[in-house]
Backbone as a chain_set.jsonl record, in Angstrom:
{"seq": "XXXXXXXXXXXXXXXXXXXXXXXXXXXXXXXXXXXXXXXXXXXXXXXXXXXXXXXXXXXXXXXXXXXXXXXXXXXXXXXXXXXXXXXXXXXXXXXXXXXXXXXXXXXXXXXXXXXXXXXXXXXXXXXXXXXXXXXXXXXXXXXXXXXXXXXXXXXXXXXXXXXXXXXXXXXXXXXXXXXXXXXXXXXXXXXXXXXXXX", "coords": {"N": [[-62.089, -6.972, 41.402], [-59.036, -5.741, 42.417], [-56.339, -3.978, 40.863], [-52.698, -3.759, 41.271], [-51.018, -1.596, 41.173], [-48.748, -0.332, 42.164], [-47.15, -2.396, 42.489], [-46.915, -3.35, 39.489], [-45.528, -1.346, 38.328], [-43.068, -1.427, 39.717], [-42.826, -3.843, 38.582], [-42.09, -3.435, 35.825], [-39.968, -1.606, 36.438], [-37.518, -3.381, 37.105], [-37.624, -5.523, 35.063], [-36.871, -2.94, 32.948], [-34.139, -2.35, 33.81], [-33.228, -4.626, 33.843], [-33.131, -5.161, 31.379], [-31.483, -3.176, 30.463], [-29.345, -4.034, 31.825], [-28.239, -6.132, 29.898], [-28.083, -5.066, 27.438], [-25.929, -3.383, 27.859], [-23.895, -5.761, 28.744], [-23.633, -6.992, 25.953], [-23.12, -5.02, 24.185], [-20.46, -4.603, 25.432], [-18.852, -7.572, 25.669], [-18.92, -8.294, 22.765], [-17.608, -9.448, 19.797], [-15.933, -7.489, 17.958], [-14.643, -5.995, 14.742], [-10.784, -5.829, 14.477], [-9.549, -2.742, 13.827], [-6.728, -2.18, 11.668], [-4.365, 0.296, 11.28], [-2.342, 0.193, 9.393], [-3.219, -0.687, 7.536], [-4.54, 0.875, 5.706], [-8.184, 1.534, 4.832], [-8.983, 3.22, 2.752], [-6.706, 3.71, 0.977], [-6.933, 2.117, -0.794], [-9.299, 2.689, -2.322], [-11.077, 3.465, -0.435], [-14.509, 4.28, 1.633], [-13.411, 7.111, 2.057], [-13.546, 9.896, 0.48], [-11.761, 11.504, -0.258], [-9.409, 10.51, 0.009], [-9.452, 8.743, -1.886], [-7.724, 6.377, -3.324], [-6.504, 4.565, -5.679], [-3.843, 2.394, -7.021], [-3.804, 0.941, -8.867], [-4.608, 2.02, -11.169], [-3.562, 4.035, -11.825], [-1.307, 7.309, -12.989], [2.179, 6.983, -13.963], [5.666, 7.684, -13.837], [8.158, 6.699, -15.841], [11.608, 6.015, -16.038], [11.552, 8.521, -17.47], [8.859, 8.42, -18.813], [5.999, 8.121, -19.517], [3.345, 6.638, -17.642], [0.177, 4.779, -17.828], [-1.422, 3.161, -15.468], [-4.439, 0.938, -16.093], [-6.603, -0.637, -14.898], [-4.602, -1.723, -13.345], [-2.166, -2.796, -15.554], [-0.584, -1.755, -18.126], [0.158, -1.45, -21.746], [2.388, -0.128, -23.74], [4.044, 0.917, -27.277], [7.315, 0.117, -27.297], [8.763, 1.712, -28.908], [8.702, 4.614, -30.603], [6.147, 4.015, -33.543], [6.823, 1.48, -33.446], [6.767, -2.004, -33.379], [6.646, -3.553, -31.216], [6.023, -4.222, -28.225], [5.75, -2.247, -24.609], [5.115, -3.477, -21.44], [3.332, -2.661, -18.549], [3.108, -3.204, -15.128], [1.655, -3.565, -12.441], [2.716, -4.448, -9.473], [2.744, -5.004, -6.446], [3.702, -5.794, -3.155], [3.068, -3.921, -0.754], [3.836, -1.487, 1.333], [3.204, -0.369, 4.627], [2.963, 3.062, 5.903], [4.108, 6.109, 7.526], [6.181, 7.879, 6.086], [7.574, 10.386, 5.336], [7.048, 12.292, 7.801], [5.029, 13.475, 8.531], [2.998, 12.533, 9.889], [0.656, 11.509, 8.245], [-0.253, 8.1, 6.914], [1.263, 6.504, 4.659], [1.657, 4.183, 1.362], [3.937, 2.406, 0.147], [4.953, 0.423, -3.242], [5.504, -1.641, -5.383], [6.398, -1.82, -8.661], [6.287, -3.27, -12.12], [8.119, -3.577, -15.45], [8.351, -5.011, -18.701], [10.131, -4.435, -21.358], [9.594, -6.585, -23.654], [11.825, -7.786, -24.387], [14.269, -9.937, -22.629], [14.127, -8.269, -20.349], [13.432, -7.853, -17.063], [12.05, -5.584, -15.157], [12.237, -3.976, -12.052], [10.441, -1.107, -10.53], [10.269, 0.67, -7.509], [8.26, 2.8, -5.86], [6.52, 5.249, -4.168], [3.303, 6.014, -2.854], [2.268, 9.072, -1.407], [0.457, 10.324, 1.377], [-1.393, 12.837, 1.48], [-3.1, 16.259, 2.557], [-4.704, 17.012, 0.406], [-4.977, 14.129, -1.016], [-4.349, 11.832, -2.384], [-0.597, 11.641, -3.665], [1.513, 10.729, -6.072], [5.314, 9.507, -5.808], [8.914, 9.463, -7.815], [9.451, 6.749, -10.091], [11.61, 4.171, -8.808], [14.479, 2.33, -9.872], [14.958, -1.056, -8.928], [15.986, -3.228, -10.055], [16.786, -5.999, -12.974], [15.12, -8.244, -13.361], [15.065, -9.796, -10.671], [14.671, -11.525, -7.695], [12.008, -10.662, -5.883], [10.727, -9.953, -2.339], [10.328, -8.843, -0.033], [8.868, -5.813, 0.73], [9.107, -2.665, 2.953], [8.359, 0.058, 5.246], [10.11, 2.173, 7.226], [9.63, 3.597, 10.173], [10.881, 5.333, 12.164], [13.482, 5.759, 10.964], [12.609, 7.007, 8.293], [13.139, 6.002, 6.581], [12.726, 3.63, 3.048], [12.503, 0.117, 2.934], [13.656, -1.877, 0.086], [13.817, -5.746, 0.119], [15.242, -7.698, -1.815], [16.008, -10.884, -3.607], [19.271, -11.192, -5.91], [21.885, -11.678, -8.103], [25.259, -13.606, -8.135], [28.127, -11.781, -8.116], [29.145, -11.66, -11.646], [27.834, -13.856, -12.526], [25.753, -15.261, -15.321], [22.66, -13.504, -16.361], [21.039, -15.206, -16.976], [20.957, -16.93, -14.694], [19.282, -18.181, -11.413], [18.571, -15.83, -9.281], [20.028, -15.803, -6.18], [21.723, -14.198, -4.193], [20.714, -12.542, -1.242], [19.887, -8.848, -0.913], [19.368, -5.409, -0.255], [17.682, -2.415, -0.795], [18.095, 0.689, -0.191], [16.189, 3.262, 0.185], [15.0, 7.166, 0.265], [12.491, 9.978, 0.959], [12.756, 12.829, -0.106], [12.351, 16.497, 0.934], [10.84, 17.304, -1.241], [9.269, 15.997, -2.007], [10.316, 13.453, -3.373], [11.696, 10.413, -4.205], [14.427, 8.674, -3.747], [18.057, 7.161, -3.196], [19.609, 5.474, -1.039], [22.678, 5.98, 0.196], [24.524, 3.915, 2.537]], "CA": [[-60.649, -7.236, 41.388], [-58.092, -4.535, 42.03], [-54.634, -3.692, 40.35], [-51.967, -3.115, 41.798], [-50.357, -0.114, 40.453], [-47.051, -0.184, 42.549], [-46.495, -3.802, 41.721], [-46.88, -3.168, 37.978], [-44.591, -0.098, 38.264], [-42.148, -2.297, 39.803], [-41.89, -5.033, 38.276], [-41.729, -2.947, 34.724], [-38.953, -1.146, 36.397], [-36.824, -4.349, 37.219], [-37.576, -5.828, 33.84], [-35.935, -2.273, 32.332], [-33.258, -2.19, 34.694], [-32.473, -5.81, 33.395], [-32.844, -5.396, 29.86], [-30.091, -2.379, 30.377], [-27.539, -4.608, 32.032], [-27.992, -6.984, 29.063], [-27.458, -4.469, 26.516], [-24.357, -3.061, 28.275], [-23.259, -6.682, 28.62], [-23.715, -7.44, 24.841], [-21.768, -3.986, 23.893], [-18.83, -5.022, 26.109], [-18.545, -8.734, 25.132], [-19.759, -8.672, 21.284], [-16.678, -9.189, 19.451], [-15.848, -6.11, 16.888], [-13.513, -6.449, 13.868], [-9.905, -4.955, 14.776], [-9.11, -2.139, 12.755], [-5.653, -1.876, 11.49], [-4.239, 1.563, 10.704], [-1.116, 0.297, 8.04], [-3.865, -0.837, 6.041], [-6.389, 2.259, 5.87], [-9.121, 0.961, 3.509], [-9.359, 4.515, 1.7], [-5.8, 3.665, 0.516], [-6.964, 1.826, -2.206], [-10.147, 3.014, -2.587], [-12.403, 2.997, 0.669], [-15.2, 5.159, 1.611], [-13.084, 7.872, 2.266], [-13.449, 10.194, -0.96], [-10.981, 12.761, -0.018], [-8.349, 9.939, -0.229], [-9.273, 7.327, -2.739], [-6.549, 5.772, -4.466], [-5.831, 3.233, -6.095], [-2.657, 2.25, -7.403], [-3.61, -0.334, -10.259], [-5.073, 3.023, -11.993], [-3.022, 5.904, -11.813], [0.167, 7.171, -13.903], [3.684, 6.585, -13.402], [6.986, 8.287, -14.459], [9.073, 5.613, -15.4], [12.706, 6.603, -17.255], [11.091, 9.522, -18.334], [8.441, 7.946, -19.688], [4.661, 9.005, -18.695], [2.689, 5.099, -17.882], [-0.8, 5.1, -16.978], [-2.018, 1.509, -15.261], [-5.787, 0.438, -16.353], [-6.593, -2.779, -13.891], [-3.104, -2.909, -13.173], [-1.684, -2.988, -16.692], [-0.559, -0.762, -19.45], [1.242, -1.609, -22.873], [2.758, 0.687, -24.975], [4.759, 0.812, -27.853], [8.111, 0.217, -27.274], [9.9, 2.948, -29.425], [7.484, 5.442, -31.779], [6.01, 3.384, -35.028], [7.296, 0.247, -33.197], [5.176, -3.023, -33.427], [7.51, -4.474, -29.951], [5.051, -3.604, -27.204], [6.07, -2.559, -23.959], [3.872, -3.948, -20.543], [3.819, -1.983, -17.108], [2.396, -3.727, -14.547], [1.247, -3.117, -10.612], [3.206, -6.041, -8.651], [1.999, -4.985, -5.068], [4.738, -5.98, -2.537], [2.606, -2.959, -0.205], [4.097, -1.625, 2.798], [2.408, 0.84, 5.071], [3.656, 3.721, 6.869], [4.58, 7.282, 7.623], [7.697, 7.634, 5.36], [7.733, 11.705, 5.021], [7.393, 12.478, 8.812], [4.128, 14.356, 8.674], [1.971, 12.002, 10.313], [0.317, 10.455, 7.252], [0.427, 6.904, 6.478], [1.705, 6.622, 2.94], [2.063, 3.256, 0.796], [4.994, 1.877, -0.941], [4.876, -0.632, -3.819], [6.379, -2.027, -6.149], [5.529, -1.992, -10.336], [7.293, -3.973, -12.939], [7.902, -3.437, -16.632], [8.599, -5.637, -19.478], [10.256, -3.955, -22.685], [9.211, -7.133, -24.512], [13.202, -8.446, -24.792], [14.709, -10.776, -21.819], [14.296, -7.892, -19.506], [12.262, -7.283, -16.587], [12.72, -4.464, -14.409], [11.306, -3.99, -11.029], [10.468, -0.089, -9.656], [10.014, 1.549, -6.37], [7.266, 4.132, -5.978], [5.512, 5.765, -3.003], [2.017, 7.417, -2.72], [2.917, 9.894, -0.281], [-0.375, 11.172, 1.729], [-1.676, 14.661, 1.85], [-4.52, 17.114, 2.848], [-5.986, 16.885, -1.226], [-5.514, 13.23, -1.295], [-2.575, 11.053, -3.026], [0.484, 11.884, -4.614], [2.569, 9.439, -6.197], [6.528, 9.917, -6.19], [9.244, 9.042, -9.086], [9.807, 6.041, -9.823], [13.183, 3.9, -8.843], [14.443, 1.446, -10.364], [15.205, -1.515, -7.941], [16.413, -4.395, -10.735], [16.431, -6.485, -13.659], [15.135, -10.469, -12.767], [15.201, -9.744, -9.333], [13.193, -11.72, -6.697], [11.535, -9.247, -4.852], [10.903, -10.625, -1.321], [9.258, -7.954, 0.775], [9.223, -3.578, 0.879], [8.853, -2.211, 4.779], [8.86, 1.747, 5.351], [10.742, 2.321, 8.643], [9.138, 5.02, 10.755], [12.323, 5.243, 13.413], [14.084, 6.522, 10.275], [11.911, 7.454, 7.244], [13.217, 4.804, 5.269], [11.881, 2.706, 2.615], [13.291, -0.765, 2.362], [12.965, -3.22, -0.884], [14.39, -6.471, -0.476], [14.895, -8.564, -2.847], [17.737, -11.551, -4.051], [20.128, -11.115, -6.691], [22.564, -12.6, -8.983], [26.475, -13.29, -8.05], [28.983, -11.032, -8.779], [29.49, -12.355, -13.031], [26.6, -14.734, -12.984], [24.947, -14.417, -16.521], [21.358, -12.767, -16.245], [20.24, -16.719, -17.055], [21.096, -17.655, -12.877], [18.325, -17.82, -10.679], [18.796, -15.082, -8.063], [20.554, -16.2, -4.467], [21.605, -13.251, -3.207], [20.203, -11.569, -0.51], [20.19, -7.688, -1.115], [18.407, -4.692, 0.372], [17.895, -1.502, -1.545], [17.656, 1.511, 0.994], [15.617, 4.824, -0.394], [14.383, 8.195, 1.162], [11.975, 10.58, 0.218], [13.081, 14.053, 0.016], [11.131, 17.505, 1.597], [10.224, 18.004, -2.136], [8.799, 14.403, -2.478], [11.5, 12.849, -4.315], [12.02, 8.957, -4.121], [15.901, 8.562, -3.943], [18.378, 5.768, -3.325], [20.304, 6.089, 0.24], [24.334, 5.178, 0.517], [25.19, 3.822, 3.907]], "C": [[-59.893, -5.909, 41.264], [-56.972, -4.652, 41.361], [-54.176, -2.802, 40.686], [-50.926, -2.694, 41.632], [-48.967, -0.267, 40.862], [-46.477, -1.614, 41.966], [-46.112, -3.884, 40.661], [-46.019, -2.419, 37.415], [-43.459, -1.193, 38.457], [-41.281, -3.401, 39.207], [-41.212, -4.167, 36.281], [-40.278, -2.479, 35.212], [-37.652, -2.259, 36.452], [-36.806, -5.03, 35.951], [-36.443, -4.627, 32.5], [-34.931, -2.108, 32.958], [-32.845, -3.654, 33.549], [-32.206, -5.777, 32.089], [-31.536, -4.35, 29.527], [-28.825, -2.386, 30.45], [-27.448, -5.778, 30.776], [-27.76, -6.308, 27.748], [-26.42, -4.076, 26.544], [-23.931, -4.35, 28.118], [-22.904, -7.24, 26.94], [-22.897, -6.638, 24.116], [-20.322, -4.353, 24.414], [-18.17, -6.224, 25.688], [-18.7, -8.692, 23.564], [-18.275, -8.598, 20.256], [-16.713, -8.012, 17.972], [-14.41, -6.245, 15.963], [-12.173, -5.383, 14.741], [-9.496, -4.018, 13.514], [-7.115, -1.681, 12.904], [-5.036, -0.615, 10.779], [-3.341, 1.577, 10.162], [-2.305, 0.096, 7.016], [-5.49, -0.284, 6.067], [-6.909, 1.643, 4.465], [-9.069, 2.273, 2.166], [-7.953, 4.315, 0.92], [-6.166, 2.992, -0.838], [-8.748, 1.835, -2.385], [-11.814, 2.716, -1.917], [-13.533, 4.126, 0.777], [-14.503, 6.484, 1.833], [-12.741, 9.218, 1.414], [-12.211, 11.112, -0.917], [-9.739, 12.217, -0.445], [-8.107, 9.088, -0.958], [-8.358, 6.95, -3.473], [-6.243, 4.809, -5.001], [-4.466, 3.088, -7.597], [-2.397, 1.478, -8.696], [-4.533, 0.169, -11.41], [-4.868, 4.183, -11.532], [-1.525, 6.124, -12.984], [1.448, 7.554, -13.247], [4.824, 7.427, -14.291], [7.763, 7.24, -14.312], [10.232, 5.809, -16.752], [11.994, 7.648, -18.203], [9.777, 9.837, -19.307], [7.133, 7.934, -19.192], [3.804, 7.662, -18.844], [1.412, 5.359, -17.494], [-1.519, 3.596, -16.642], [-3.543, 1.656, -15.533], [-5.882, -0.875, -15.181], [-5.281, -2.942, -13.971], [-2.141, -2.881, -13.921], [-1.238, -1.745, -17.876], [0.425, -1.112, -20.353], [1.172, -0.181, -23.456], [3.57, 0.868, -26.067], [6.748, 1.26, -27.12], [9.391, 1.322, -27.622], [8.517, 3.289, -30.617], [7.5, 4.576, -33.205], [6.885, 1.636, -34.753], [6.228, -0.774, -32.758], [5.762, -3.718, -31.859], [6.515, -3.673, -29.063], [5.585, -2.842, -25.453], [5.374, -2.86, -22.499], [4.075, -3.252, -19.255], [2.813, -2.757, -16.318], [2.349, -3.487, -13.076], [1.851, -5.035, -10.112], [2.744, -5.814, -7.141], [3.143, -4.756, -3.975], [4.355, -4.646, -1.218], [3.675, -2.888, 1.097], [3.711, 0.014, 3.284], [2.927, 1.528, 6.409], [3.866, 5.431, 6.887], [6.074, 7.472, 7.078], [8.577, 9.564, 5.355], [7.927, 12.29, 6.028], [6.504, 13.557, 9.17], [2.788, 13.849, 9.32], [1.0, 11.031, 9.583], [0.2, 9.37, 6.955], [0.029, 6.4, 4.995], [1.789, 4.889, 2.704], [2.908, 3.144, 0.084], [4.751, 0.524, -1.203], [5.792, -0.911, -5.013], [5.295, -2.035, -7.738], [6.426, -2.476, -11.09], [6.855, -3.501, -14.544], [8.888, -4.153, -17.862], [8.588, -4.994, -20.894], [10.064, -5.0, -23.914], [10.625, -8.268, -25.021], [12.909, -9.734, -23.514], [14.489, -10.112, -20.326], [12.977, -7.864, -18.843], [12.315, -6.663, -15.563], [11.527, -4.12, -13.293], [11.181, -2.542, -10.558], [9.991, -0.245, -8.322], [9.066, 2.558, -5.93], [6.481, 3.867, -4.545], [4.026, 6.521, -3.373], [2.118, 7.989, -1.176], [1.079, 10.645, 0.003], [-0.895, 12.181, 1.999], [-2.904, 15.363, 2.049], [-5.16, 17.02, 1.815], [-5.399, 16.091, -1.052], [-4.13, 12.435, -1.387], [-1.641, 11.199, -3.859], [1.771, 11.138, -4.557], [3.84, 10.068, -6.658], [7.484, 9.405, -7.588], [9.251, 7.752, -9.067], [11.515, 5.156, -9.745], [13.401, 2.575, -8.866], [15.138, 0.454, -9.423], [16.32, -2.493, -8.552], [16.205, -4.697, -11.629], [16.586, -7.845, -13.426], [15.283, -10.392, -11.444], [14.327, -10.978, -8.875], [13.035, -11.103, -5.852], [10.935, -10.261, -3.526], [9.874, -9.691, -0.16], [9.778, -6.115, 0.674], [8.855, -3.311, 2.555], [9.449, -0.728, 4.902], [9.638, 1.276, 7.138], [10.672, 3.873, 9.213], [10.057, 5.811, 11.115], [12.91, 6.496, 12.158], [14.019, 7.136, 9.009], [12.578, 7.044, 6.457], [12.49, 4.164, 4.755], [12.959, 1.385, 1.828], [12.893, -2.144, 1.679], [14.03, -4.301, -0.602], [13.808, -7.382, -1.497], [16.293, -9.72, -3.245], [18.016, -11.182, -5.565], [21.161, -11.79, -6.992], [24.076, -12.537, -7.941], [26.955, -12.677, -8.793], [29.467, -11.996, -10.207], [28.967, -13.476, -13.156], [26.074, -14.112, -14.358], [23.283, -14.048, -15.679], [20.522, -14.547, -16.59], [20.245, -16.971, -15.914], [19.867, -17.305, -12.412], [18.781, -17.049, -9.265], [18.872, -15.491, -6.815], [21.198, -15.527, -3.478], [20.803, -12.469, -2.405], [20.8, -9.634, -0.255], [18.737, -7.031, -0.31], [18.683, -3.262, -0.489], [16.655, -0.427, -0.797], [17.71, 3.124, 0.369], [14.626, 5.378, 0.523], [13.32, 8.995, -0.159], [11.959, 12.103, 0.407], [11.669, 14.786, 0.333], [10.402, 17.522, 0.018], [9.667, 16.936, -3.122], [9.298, 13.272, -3.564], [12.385, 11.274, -3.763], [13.771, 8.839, -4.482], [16.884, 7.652, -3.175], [19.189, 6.669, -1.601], [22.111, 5.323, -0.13], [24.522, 5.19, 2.106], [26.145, 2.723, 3.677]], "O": [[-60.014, -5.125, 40.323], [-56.6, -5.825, 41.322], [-54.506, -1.616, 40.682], [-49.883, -3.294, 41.892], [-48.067, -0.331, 40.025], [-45.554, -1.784, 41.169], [-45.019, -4.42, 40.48], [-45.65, -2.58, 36.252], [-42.982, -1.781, 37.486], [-40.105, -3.766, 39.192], [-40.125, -4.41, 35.757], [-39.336, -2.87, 34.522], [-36.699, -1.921, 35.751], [-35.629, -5.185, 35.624], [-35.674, -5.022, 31.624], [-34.486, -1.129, 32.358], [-32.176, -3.48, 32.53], [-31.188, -6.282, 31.616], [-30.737, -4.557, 28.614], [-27.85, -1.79, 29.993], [-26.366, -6.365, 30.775], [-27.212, -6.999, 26.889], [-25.696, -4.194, 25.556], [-23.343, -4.362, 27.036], [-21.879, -7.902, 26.782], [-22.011, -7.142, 23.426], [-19.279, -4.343, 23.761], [-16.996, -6.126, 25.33], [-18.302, -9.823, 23.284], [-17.923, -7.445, 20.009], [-17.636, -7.958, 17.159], [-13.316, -6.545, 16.441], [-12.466, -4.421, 15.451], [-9.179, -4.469, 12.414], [-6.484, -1.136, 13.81], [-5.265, -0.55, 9.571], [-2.887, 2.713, 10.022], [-2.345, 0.612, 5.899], [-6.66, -0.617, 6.256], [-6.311, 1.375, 3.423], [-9.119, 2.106, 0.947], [-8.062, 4.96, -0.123], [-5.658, 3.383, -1.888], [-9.303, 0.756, -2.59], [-12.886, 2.243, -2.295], [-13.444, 4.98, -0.105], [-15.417, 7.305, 1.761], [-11.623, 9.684, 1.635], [-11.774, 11.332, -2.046], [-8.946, 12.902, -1.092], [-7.013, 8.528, -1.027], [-8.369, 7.483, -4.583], [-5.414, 4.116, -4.411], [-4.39, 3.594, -8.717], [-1.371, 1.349, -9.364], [-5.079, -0.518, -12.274], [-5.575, 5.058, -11.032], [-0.93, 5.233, -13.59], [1.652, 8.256, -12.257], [4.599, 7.707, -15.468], [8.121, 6.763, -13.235], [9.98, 5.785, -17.956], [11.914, 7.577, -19.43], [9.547, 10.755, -20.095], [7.205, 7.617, -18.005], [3.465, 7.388, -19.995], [1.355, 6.291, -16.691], [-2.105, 2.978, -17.531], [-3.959, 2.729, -15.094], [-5.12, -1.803, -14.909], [-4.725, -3.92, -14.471], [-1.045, -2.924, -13.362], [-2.066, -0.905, -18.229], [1.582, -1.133, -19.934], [0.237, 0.609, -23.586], [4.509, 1.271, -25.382], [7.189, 2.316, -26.666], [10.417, 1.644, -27.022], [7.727, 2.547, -31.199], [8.515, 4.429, -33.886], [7.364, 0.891, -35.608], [5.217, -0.594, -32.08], [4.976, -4.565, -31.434], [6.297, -2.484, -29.296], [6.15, -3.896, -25.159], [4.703, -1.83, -22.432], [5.242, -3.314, -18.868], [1.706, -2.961, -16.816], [3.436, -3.119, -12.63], [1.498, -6.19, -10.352], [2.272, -6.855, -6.685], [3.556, -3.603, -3.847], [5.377, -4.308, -0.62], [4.186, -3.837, 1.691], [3.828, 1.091, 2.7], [3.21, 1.022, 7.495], [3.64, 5.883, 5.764], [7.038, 7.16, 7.778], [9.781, 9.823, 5.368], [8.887, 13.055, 5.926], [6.873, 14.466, 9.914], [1.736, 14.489, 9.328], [0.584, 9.991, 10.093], [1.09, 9.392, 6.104], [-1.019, 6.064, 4.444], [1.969, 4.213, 3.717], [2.804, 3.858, -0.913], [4.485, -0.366, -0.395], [6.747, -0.217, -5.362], [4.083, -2.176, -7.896], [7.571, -2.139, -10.791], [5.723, -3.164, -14.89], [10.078, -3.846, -17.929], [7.57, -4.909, -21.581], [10.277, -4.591, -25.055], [10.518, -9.243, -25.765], [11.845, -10.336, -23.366], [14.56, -10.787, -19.299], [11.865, -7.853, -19.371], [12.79, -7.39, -14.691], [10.319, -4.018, -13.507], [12.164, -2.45, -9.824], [9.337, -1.239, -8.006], [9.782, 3.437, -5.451], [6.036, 2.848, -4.017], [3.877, 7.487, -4.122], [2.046, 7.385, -0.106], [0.513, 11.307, -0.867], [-0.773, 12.448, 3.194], [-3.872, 14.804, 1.533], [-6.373, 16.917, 1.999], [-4.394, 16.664, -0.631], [-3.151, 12.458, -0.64], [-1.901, 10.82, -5.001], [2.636, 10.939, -3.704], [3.85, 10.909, -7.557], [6.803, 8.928, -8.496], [9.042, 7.31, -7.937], [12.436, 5.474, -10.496], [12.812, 1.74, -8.178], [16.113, 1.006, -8.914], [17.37, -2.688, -7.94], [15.257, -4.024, -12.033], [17.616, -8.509, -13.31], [15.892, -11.399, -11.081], [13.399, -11.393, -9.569], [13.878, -10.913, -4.975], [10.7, -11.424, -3.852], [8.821, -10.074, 0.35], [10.869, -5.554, 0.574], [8.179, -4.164, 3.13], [10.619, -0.386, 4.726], [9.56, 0.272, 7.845], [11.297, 4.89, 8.911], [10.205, 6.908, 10.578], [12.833, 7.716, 12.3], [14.987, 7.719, 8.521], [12.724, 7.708, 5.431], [11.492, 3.811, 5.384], [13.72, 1.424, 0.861], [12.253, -3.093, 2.13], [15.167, -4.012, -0.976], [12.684, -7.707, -1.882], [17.457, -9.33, -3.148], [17.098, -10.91, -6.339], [21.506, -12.624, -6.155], [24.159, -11.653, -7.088], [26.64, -12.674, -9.983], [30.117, -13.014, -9.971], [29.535, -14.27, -13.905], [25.956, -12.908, -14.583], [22.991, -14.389, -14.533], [19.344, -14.735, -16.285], [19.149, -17.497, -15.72], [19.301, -16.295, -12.832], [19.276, -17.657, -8.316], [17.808, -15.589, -6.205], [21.333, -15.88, -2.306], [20.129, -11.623, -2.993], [21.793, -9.266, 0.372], [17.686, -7.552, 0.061], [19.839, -3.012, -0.833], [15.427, -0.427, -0.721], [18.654, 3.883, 0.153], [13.802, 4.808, 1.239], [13.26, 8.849, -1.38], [11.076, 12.572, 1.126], [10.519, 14.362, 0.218], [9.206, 17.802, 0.095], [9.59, 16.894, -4.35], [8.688, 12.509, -4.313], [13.421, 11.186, -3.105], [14.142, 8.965, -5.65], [16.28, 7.274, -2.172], [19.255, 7.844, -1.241], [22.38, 4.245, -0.66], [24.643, 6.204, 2.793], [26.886, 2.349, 4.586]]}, "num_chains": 1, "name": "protein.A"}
């Protein structure tokens, strides 16, 4: 019995020929997650070490006042040798974008803090992106009892805008908030979170 060599060649080659268009076909069709570039994973703490951040453990300047979130959270005394606590907390409200005009895409969120009274006061704060990593701006104060509603940077014009509703003009602070308001802040060359007048 002979074998026949060209045949064997052949048909191997048609067999790898086929298995090549079925790997190309499986690459081309195979569905692949979409990646979205407002919400870079390294933003809050993806493989990306250069940029890890996360926002619900870092510290805050808030009225002067030096906060540092744990999971999110931080009490501290209210006034020195005071048993009244006061609570800072990471509320989220994210919005993702180039706010500075350097290419970057920075996050703005929102953080709330409870002096322990009736009040509860909503900030403003950016982490502004940079070559060493994340640097978070001041914070600004948006409200007290607000309902916060959504934040959205605006590329077009390197705005950052919180809405949120609010009370009528001489409503007590008891009303449930029905105004619709917008509270429109920039962030200066020298990374400075600040309120806009138009």
């Amino acid at each position: 019995m002979t074998i026949n060599h060209k045949f064997i060649n052949k048909k191997f080659a048609i067999y790898g020929l086929l298995l090549i268009v079925f790997v190309g076909l499986v690459y081309l069709f195979y569905p692949r997650p979409i990646v979205d570039s407002r919400h870079d994973a390294d933003v809050f703490g993806g493989p990306t070490t250069a940029y890890t951040f996360d926002p619900k453990n870092a510290t805050y300047t808030i009225e002067g006042q030096s906060v540092t979130l744990v999971n999110g959270v931080a009490e501290t005394p209210s006034a020195p040798g005071s048993a009244s606590m006061t609570t800072t907390r990471y509320f989220g409200n994210e919005a993702y974008g180039d706010i500075d005009g350097d290419n970057d895409n920075d996050v703005a969120y929102l953080i709330t803090q409870d002096g322990g009274g009736s009040g509860l006061f909503y900030y403003a704060v950016v982490a502004l992106r940079t070559s060493t990593g994340y640097k978070v701006t001041n914070t600004f104060l948006v409200g007290d009892r607000i309902a916060s509603q959504s934040t959205e940077i605006h590329e077009d014009s390197q705005e950052l805008h919180v809405n949120f509703a609010e009370r009528k003009n001489g409503e007590p602070m008891s009303a449930e908030p029905s105004v619709g308001a917008v509270l429109l802040l920039k962030v200066t060359p020298e990374g400075v979170l600040e309120g806009l007048m138009k």
